[in-house]
C-alpha positions as CSV (number, residue, x, y, z in Angstrom):
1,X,-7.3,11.5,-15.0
2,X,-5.6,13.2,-11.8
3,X,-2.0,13.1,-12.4
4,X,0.5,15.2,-10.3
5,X,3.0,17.5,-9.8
6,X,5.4,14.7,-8.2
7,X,4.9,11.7,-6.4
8,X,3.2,11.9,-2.9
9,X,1.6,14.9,-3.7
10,X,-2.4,13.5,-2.4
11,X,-3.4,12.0,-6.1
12,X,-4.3,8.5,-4.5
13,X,-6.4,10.1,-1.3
14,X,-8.1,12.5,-4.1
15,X,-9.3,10.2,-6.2
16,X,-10.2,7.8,-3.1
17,X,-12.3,10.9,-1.9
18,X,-13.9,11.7,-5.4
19,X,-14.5,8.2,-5.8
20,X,-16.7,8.2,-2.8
21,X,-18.2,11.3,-3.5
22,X,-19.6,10.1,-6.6
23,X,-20.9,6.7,-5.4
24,X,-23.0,8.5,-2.9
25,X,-24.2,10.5,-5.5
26,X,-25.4,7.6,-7.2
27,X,-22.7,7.1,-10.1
28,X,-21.3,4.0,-10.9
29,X,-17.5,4.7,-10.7
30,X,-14.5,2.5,-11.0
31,X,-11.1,3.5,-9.9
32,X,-7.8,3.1,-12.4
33,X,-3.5,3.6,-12.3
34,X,-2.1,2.1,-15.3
35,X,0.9,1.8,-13.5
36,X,1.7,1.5,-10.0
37,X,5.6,1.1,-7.8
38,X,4.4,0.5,-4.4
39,X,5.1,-3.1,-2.4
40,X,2.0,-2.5,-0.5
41,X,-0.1,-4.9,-2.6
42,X,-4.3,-6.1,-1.9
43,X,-5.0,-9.9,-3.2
44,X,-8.2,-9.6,-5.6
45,X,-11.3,-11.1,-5.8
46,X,-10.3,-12.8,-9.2
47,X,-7.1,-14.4,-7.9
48,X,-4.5,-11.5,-8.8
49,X,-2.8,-8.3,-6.9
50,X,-2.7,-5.0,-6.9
51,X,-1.6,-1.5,-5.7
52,X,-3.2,-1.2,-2.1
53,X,-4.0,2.7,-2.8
54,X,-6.4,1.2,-5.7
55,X,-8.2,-1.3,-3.2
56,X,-8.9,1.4,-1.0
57,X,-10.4,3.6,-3.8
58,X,-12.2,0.5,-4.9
59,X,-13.9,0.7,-1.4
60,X,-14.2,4.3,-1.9
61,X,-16.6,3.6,-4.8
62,X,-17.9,0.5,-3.0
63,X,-17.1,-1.9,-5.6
64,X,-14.8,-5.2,-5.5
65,X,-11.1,-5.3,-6.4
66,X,-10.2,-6.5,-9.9
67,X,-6.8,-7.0,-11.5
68,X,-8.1,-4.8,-14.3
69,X,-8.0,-1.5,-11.6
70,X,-4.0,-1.6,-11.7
71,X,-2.9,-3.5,-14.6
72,X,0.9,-2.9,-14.3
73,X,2.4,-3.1,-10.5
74,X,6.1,-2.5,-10.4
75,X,7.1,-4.0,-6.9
76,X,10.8,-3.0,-5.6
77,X,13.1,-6.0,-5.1
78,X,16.6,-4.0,-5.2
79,X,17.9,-0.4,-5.9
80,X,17.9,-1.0,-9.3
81,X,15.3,-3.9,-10.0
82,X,11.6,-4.7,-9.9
83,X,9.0,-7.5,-9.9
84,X,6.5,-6.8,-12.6
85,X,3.3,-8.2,-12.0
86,X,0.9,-7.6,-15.3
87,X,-3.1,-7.9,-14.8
88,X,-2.5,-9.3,-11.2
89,X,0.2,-12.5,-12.1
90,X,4.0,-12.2,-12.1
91,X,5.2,-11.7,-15.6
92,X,9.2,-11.5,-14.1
93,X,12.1,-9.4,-12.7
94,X,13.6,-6.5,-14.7
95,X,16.0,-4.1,-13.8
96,X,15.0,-0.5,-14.3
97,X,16.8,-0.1,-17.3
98,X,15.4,-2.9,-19.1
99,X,11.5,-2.0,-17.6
100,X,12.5,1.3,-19.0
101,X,13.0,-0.1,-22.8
102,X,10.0,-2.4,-22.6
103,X,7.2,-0.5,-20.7
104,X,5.8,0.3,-24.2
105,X,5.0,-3.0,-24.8
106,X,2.5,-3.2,-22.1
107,X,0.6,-0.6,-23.5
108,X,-1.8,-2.9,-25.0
109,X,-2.8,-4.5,-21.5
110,X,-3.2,-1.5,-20.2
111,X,-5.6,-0.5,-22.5
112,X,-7.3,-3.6,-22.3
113,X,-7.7,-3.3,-18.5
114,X,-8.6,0.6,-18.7
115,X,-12.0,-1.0,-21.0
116,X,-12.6,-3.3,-19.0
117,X,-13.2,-1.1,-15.7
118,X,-15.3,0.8,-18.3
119,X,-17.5,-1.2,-18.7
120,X,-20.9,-0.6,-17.3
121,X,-19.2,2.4,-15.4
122,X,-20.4,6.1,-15.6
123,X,-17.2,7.3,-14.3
124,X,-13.8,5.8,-14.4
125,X,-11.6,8.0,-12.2
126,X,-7.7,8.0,-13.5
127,X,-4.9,7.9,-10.9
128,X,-1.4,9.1,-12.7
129,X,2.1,8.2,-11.2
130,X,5.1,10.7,-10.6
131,X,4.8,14.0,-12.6
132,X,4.2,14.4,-16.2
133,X,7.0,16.9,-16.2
134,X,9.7,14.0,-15.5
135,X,10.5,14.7,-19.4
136,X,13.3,12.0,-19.2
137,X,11.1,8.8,-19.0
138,X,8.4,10.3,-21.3
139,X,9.4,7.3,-24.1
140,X,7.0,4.6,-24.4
141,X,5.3,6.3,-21.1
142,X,2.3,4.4,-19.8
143,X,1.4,6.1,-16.5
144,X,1.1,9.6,-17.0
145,X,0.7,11.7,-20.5
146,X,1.2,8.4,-22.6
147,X,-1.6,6.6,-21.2
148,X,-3.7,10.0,-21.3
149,X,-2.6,10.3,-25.4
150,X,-3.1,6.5,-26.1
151,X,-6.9,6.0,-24.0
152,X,-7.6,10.1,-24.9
153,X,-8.8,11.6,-21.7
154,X,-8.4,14.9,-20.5
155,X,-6.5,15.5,-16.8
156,X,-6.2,17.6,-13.7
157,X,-3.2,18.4,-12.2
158,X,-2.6,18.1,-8.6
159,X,-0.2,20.2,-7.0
160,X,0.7,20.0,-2.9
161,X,1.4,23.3,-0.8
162,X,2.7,21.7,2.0
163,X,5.6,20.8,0.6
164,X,6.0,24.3,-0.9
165,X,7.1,25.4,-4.6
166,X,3.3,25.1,-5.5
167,X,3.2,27.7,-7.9
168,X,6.4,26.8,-9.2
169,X,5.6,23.4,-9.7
170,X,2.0,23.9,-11.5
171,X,3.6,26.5,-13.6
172,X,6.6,24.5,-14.2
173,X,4.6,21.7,-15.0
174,X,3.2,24.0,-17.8
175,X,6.2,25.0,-19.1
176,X,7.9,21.9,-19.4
177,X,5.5,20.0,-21.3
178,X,4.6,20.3,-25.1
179,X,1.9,22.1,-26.5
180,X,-0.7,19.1,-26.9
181,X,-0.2,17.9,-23.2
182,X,-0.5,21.0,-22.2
183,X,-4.0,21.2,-23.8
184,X,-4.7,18.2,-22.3
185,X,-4.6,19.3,-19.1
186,X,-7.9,21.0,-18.8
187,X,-7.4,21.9,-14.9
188,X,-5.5,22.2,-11.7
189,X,-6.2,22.1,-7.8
190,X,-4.1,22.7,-4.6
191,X,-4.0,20.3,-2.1
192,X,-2.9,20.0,1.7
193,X,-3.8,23.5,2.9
194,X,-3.4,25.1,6.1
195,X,-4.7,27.5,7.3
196,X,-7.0,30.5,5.9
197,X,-7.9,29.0,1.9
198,X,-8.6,32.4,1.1
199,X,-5.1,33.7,1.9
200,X,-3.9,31.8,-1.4
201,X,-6.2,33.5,-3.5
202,X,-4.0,35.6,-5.3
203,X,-1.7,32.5,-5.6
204,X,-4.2,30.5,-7.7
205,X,-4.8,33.6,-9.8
206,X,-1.3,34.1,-10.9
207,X,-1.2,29.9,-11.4
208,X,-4.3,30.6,-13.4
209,X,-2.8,33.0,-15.5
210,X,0.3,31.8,-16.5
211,X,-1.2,28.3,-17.2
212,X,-4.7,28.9,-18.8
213,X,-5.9,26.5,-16.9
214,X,-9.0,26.5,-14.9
215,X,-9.1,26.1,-10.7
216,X,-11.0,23.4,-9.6
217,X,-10.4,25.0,-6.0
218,X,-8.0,24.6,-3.0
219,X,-8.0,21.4,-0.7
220,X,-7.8,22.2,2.9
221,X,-5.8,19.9,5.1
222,X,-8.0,16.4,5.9
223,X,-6.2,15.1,9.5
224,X,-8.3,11.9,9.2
225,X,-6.0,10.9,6.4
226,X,-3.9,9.5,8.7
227,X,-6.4,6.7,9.2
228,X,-6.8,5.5,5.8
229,X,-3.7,3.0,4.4
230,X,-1.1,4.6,3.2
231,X,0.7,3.2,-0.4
232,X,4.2,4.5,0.4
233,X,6.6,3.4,2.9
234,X,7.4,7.1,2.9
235,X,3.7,7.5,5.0
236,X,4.7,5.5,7.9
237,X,5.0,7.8,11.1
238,X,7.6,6.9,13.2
239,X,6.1,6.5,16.6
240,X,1.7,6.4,17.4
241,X,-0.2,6.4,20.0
242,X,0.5,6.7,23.8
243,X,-1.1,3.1,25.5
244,X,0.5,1.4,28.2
245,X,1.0,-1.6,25.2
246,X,4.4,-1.0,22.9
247,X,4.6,-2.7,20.2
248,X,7.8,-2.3,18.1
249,X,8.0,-3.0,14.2
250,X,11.9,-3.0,12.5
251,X,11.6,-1.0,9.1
252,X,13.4,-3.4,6.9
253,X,14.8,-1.9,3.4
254,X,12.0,-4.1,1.1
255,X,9.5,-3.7,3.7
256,X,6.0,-4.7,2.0
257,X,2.3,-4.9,2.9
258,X,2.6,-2.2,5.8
259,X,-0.9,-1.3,6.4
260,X,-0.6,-5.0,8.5
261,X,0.1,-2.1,11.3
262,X,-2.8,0.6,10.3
263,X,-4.9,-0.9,12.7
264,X,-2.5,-1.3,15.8
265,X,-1.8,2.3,15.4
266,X,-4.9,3.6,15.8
267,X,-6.0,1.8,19.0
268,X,-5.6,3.9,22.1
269,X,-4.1,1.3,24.1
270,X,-1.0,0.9,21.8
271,X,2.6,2.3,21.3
272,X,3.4,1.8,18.0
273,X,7.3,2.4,17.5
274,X,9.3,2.0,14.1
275,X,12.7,1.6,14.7
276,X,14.5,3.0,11.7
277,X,17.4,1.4,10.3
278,X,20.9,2.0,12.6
279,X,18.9,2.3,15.8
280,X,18.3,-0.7,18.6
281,X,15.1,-2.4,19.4
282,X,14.2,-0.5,22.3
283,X,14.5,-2.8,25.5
284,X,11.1,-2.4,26.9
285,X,9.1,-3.4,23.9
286,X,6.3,-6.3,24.6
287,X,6.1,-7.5,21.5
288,X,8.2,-7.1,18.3
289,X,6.7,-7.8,14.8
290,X,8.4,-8.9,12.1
291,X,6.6,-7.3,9.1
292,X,6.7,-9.0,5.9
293,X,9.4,-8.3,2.9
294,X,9.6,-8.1,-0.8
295,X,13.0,-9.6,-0.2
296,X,12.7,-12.1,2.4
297,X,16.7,-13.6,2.6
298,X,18.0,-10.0,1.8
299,X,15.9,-8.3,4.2
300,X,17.2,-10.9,7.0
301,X,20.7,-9.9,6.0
302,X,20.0,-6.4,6.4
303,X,17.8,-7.3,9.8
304,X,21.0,-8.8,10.8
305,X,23.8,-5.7,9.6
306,X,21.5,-3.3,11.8
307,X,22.6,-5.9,14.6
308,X,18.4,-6.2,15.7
309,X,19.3,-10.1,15.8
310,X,21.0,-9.6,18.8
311,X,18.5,-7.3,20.2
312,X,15.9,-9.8,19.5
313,X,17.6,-12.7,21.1
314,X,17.6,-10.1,24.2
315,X,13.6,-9.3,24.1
316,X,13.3,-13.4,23.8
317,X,15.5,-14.0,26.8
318,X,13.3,-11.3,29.0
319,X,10.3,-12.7,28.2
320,X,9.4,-10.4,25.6
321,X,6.5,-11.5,22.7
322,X,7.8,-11.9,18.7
323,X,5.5,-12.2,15.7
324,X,6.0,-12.5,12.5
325,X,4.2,-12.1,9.6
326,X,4.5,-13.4,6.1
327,X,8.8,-12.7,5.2
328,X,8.9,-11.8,8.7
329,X,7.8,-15.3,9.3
330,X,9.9,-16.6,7.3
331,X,13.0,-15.3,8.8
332,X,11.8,-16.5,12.4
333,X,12.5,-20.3,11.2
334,X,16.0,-22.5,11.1
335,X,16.9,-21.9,7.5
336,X,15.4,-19.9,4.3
337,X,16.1,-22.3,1.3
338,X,16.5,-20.1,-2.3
339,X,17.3,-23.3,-4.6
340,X,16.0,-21.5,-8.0
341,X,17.8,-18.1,-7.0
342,X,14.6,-16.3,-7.0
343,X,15.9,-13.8,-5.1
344,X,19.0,-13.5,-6.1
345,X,22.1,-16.4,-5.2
346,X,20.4,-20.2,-5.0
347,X,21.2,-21.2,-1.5
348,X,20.3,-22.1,2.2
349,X,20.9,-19.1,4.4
350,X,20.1,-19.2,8.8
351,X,17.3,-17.5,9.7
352,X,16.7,-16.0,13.2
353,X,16.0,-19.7,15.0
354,X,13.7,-18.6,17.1
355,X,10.8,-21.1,15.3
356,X,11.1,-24.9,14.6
357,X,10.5,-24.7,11.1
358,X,12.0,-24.2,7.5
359,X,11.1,-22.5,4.6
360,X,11.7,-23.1,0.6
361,X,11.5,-20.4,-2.0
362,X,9.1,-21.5,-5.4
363,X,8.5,-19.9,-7.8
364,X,4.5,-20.0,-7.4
365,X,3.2,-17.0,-5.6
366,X,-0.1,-18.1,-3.6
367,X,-2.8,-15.1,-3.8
368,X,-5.4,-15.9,-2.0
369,X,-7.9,-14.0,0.0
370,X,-8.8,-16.4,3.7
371,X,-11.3,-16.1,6.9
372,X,-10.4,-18.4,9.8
373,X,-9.9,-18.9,13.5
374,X,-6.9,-17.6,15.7
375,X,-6.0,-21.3,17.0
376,X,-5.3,-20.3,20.7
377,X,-8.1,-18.5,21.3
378,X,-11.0,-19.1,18.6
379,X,-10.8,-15.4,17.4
380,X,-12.3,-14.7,14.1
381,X,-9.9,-13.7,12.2
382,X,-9.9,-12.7,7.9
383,X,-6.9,-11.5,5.6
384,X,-5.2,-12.8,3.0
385,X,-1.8,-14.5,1.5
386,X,0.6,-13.6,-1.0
387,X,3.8,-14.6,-0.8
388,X,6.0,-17.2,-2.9
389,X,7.4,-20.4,-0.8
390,X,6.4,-23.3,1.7
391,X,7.2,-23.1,5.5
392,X,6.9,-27.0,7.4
393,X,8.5,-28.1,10.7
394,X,7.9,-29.1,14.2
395,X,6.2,-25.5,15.1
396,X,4.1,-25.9,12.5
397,X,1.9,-28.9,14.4
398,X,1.0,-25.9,16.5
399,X,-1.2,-23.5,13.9
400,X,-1.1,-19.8,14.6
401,X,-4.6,-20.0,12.6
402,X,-7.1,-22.4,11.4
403,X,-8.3,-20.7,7.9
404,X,-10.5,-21.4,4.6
405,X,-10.6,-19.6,1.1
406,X,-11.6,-20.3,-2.3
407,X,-8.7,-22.5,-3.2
408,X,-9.3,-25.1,-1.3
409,X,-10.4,-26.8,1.9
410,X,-9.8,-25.6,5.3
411,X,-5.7,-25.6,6.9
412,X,-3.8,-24.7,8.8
413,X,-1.6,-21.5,8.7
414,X,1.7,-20.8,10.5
415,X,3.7,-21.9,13.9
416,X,3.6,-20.9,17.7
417,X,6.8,-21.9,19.5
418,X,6.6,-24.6,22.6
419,X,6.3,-21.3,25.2
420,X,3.3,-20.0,22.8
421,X,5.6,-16.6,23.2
422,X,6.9,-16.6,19.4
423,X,4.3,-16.5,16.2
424,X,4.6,-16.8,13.2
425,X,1.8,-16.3,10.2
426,X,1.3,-15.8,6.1
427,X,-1.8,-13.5,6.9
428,X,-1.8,-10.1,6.3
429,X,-4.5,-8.1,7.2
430,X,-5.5,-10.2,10.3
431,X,-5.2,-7.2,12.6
432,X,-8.4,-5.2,10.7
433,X,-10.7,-7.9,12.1
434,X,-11.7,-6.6,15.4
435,X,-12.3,-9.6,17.5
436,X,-8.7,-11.3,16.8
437,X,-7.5,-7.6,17.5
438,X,-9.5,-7.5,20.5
439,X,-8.0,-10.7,21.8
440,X,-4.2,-10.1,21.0
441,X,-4.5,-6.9,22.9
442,X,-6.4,-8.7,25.8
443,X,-3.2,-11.1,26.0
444,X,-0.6,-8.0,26.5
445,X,-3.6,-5.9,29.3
446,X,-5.0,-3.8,26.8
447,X,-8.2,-3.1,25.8
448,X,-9.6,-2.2,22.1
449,X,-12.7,0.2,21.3
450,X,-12.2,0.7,17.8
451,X,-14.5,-0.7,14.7
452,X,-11.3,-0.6,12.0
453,X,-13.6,-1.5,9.0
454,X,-16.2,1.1,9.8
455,X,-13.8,3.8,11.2
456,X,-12.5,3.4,7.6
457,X,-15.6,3.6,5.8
458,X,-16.9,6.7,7.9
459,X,-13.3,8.4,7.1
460,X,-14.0,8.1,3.5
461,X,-17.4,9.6,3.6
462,X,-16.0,13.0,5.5
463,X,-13.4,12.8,3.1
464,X,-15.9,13.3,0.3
465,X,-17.8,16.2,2.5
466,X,-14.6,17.7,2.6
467,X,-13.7,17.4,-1.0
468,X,-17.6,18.4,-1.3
469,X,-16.8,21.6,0.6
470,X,-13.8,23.0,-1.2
471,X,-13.6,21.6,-5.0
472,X,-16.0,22.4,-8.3
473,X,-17.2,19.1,-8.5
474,X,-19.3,20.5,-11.2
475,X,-16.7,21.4,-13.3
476,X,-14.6,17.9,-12.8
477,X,-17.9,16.3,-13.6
478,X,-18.2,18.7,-16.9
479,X,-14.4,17.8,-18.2
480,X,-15.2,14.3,-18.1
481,X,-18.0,15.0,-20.2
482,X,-20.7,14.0,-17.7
């Protein structure tokens, strides 16, 4: 188990590394986080969802997603609340404080789901979440020292440099815990390194020391990371990329399924801008896209206090290009209808009006992974859907796609306005395929040279060269008995 010194410290990029490492070795490893807060979720093969750091460590060790990878996924709603989806389905809402006085309970699943990956498996690599040293919610723990204790496997502790305080955090780590967590921990490593390694050597003797714990070595800085999906909202730059093409993207407060953008910011031909809460959309954007939202009507009235309604209405009246994708789609129709309260107050609120359609909250979340046609153009287009709620009107007679999945038989997805200049779409993901890319670009006089899926695959194999180059794979193989 890799578990770290905080949160945002490498863990999930480690273990995506290691798990490609061993795969080309010729191991049969599965990827695991008993417990996961991120509203960046992947749609599974068998119908559920998960934390999107464990699908890309499930393509890491080249296997398909399951529900059993990331059993528990806490995804934020409020400050203080949380969806809780429990083996991929939606077992409810619960504010922190109540999640806090029945995690233990889960326990059982996650145990359940840490056998099942194990099954067949050589290796099952262990992602933890936070920092065992957060002492204060180590009752009924499931993600870090409990779940280590309850499944009995040993851990390595993952401290970051960059952020500096290494040694005092490794250390600290040390002291802070009790004696038979301690033992558990059978090793450490330092990731995000610049510079010369070697000028930290006396750093990871003293850590050494003072711990007892074996180095499993010192992770230079990987710059390719930034082409790999990040899990945390935190990870999002806040401008990419120099093309002639600017894009602009409103970071709304429940913003959710991010990586949507991965792909836009990594071809050449595109300005990617975030605009962060309290600052305009910038008046010479060519298209503005609506991301999707954990908290679709609360997320519109926070769209709405920033005052980016307005600017909108402005970048329609000069001609400028809007899509939406998912909750941003949502909010581009005449009304959102909440009649069950799922997200708080049962009502009818306005949405942005710039689509001839309505939406209605349900309580039925649709998971579903799709392949399709863009309808305008024929593009080839995959991704997938999860979102609760049914969108119909007048836009919707004009599809934004024509897709197919498992569920069911082919349909329509979406709404393009009468001017074809506003979009709306459930499908996230439908930038990684590279024709439908391609084509979009095309539209607004750029080009695209970039493979996403195979950039992505190629990334993970140097990142297992690198972690090949600087860490005792020998030893991490040896503490997990292999």
């Amino acid at each position: 188990m890799i578990q770290g010194t905080g949160s945002n410290v490498g863990k999930s990029l480690i273990v995506a590394g290691l798990c490609r490492l061993f795969a080309n070795r010729g191991l049969k490893v599965r990827p695991f986080k008993p417990q996961n807060m991120s509203n960046n979720a992947a749609v599974t093969a068998d119908g559920g969802e998960i934390g999107r750091a464990q699908a890309l460590q499930a393509l890491g060790a080249r296997v398909p997603l399951t529900v059993h990878m990331n059993p528990v996924l806490l995804k934020p709603e409020t400050d203080v609340g949380a969806q809780v989806i429990v083996q991929g389905k939606r077992a409810g809402t619960m504010r922190a404080r109540e999640y806090g006085s029945r995690k233990a309970e889960l326990l059982p699943k996650v145990l359940e789901s840490f056998n099942r990956i194990g099954e067949g498996a050589d290796l099952v690599l262990v992602e933890g979440a936070g920092s065992p040293a957060e002492i204060n919610l180590r009752a009924g723990d499931i993600a870090n020292m409990g779940f280590a204790e309850a499944a009995d496997i040993p851990v390595a502790l993952c401290g970051d440099i960059d952020r500096g305080g290494v040694i005092a955090s490794l250390v600290g780590t040390h002291t802070i815990l009790p004696d038979d967590e301690r033992r558990r921990i059978k090793a450490f490593f330092v990731n995000r390194f610049r510079g010369d390694v070697s000028l930290f050597d006396g750093g990871v003797a003293e850590i050494a020391r003072r711990t007892g714990w074996a180095s499993l070595g010192v992770v230079p800085w990987f710059a390719d990371a930034r082409k790999l999906p990040a899990e945390d909202a935190l990870g999002l730059e806040d401008g990419t990329g120099k093309g002639e093409v600017k894009i602009v993207v409103p970071v709304i407060s429940r913003i959710a399924n991010f990586d949507d953008l991965d792909p836009l910011r990594l071809e050449p031909g595109v300005s990617l801008t975030l605009v962060q809460p309290g600052d305009p959309l910038p008046g010479d954007a060519d298209v503005v896209l609506l991301p999707g939202s954990k908290s679709t009507v609360g997320d519109l009235a926070f769209f709405r206090a920033q005052g980016w309604d307005i600017d909108l209405s402005a970048h329609v009246r000069r001609g400028g290009r809007v899509v939406g994708i998912c909750g941003g789609y949502q909010m581009l129709g005449r009304t959102i209808s909440d009649p069950d309260g799922i997200e708080g107050r049962a009502g009818t609120v306005e949405g942005l009006g710039l689509l001839d359609v309505e939406t209605v909250l349900t309580p039925d979340k649709r998971l579903v992974e799709v392949s399709g046609r863009h309808a305008p153009s024929g593009a080839a287009l995959s991704g997938y859907e999860i979102h609760i709620g049914r969108t119909q009107g007048a836009d919707c007679a004009r599809p934004f796609a024509h897709v197919t999945s498992g569920d069911g038989p082919d349909h329509p997805d979406g709404a393009i306005s009468a001017n074809g200049r506003i979009s709306g779409t459930y499908l996230h993901g439908l930038f990684t395929s590279d024709d439908f890319r391609a084509g979009f670009l095309k539209t607004l006089g750029a080009g695209s040279s970039l493979g996403y899926d195979s950039d992505i695959d190629a990334t993970l194999d140097a990142l297992a060269a690198h972690l090949e180059a600087c860490m005792d794979i020998e030893a991490i193989l040896a503490i997990a008995g292999k």
